[in-house]
C-alpha positions as CSV (number, residue, x, y, z in Angstrom):
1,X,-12.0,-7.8,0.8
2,X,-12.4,-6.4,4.4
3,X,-9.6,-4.1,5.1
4,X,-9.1,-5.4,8.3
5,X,-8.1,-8.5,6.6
6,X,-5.8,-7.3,4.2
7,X,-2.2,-8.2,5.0
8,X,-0.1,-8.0,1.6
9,X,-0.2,-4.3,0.2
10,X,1.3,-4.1,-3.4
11,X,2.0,-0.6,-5.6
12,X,1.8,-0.6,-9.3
13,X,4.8,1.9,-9.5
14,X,5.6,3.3,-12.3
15,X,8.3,3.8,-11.4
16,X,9.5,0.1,-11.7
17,X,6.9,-0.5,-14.8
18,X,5.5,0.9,-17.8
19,X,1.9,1.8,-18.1
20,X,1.4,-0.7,-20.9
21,X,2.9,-3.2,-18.5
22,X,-0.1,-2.3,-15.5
23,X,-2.9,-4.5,-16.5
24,X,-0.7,-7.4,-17.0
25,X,1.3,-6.8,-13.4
26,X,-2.0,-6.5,-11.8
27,X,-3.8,-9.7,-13.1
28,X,-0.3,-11.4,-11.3
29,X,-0.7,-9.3,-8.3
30,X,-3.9,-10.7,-7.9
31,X,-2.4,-14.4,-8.6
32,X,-0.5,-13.6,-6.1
33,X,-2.4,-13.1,-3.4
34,X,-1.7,-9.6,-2.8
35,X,-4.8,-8.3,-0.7
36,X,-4.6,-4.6,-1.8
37,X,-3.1,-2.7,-4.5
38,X,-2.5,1.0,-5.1
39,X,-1.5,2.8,-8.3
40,X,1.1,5.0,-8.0
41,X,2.5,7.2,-11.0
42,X,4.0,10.8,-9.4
43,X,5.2,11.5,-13.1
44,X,2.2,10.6,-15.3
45,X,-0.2,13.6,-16.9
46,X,-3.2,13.6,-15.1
47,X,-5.4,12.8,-18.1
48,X,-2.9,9.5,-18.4
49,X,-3.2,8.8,-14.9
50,X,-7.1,8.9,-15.5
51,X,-7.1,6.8,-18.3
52,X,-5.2,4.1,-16.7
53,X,-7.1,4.1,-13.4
54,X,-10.3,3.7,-15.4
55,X,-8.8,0.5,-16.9
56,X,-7.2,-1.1,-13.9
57,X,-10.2,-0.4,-11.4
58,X,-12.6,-2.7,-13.3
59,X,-9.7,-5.8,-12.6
60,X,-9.4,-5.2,-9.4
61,X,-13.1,-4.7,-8.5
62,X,-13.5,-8.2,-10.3
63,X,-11.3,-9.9,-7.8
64,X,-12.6,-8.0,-4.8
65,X,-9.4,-6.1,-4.3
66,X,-9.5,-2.5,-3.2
67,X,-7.4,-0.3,-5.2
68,X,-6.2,3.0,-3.9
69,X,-4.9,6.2,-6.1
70,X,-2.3,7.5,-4.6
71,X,-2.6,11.3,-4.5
72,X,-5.7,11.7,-6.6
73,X,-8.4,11.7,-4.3
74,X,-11.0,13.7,-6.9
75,X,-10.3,10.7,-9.1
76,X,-11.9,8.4,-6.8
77,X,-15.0,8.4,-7.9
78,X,-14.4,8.9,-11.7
79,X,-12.2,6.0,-12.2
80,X,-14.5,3.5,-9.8
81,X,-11.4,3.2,-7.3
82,X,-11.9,2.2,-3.8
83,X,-10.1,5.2,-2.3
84,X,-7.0,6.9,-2.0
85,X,-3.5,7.8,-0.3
86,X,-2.0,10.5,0.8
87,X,1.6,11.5,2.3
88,X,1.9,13.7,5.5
89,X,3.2,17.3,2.6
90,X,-0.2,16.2,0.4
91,X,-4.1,16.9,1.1
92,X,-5.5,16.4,4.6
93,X,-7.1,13.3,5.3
94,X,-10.6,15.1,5.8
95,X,-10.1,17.1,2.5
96,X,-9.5,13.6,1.0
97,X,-12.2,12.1,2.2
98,X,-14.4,15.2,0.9
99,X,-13.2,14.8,-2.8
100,X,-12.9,11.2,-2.5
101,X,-16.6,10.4,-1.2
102,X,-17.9,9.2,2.0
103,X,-17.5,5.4,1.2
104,X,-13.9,6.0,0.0
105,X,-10.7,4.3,1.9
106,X,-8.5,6.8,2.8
107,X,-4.7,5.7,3.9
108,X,-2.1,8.0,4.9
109,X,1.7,7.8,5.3
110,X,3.6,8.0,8.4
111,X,6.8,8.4,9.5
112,X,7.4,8.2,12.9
113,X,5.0,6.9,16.3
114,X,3.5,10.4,16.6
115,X,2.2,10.7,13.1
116,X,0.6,7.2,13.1
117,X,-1.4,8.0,16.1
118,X,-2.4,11.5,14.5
119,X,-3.2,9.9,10.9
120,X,-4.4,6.5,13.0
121,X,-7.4,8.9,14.4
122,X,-8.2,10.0,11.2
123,X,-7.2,7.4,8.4
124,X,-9.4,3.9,7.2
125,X,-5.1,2.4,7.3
126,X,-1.8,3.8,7.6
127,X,1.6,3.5,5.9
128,X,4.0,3.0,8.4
129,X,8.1,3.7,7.3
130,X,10.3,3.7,6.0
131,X,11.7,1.0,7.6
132,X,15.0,0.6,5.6
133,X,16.7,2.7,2.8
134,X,14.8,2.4,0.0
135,X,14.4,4.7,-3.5
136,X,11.3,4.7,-3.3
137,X,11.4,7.5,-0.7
138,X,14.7,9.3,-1.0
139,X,14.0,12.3,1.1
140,X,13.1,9.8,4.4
141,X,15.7,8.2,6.3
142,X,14.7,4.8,7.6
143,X,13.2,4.7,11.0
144,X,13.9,1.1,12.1
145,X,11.7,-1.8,13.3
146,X,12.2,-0.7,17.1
147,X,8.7,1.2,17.0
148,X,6.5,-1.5,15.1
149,X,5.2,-3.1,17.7
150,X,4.0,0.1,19.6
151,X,2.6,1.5,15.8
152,X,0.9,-1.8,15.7
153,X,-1.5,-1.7,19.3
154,X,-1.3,1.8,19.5
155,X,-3.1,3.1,16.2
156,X,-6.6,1.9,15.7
157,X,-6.6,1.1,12.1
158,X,-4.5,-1.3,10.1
159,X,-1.1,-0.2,10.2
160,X,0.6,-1.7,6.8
161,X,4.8,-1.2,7.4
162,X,6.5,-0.4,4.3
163,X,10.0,0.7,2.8
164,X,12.5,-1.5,1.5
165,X,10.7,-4.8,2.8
166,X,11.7,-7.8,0.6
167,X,11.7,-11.4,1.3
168,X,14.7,-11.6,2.9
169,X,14.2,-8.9,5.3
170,X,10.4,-9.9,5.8
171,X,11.5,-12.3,8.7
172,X,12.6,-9.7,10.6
173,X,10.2,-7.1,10.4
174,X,7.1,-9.7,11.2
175,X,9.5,-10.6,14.4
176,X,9.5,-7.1,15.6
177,X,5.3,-7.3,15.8
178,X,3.4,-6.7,12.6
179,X,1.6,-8.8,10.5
180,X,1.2,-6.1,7.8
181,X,3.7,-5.4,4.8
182,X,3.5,-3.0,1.7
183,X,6.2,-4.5,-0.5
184,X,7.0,-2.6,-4.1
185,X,10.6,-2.9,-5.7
186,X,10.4,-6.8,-4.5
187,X,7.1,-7.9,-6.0
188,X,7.6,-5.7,-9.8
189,X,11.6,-6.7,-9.9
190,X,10.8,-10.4,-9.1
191,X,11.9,-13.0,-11.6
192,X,8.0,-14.7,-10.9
193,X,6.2,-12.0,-9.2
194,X,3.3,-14.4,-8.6
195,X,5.3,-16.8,-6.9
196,X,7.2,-14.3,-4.8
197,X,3.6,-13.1,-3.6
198,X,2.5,-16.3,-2.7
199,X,6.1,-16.5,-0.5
200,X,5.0,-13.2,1.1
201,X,1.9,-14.0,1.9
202,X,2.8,-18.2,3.2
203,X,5.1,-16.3,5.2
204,X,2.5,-13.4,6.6
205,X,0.2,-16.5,6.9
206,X,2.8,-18.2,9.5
207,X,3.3,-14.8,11.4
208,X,-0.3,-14.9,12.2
209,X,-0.5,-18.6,13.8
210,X,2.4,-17.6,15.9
211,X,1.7,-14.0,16.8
């Protein structure tokens, strides 16, 4: 899939699932609809973070998914992943992109307007939040939707919002001007993750007639 038309961003956190549980969850992230999914595991040993890498990538590159590592850029390559992220106290995005590979997507997280236009010039996509309060990332408070629609025509690459987004917030963040989500806690702790996704995305699909 073409970046630019990626709209649902999902993380396999481990933090919400088990390793053994990854494969599974991706195949219904893909069922889903999700457009692009990164692996996320801050507390896995590097050589079990490798392993599993190198047995999700070969799912994802089956259904034309991109799949991003977060953190492990010199991974990239190894594992057959499309690319990978990185927060604003990790790697720079040029380092990144060095271990990474020139034909790597590199996304990096934001947290306010000014660094989405610094990590907009640099970045293939940024992460844009957190919106809400959200465990996820304890040590940000949530910056609001006021600024989405400035993030949005401002930064030159796809800004995906993210940070306690759920279904039943999702309403109002598209009405504040994006038409990209990164949704985590919502998609592993659904009851039918594959039918949640499709809501996300019938709903992300309805933001783009209208926007």
């Amino acid at each position: 899939m073409n970046l630019s038309e990626a709209r649902l961003y999902g993380i396999l956190d481990l933090g919400y699932i088990t390793p053994a549980d990854a494969p599974t969850v991706a195949r219904q992230m893909i069922q889903a609809g999700v457009d692009i999914v990164q692996l996320r595991a801050k507390k896995l040993p590097i050589e079990n973070f490798t392993k599993l890498a190198l047995e999700l990538a070969p799912i994802f590159a089956g259904a034309h998914i991109p799949f991003i590592l977060n953190d492990h850029p010199e991974l990239v390559t190894e594992t057959g992943a499309t690319g990978a992220h990185v927060g604003q106290d990790d790697l720079s995005v040029a380092e990144a992109r060095r271990l990474a590979g020139p034909h790597a997507l590199i996304g990096k997280s934001t947290h306010s307007l000014a660094q989405a236009r610094l990590g907009g010039a640099e970045a293939d996509y940024i992460g844009f939040g957190p919106l809400f309060a959200t465990p996820t990332k304890p040590d940000y408070p949530p910056i609001g939707v006021a600024d989405i629609q400035i993030a949005v025509t401002s930064v030159p690459v796809p800004v995906f919002c993210i940070g306690g987004i759920k279904l039943e917030n999702l309403p109002l963040v598209l009405a504040a001007g994006t038409q990209r989500v990164v949704i985590v806690s919502g998609l592993l702790q659904a009851d039918d993750l594959v039918a949640y996704g499709r809501a996300v995305k019938a709903a992300l699909a309805q933001a783009n007639l209208t926007a």
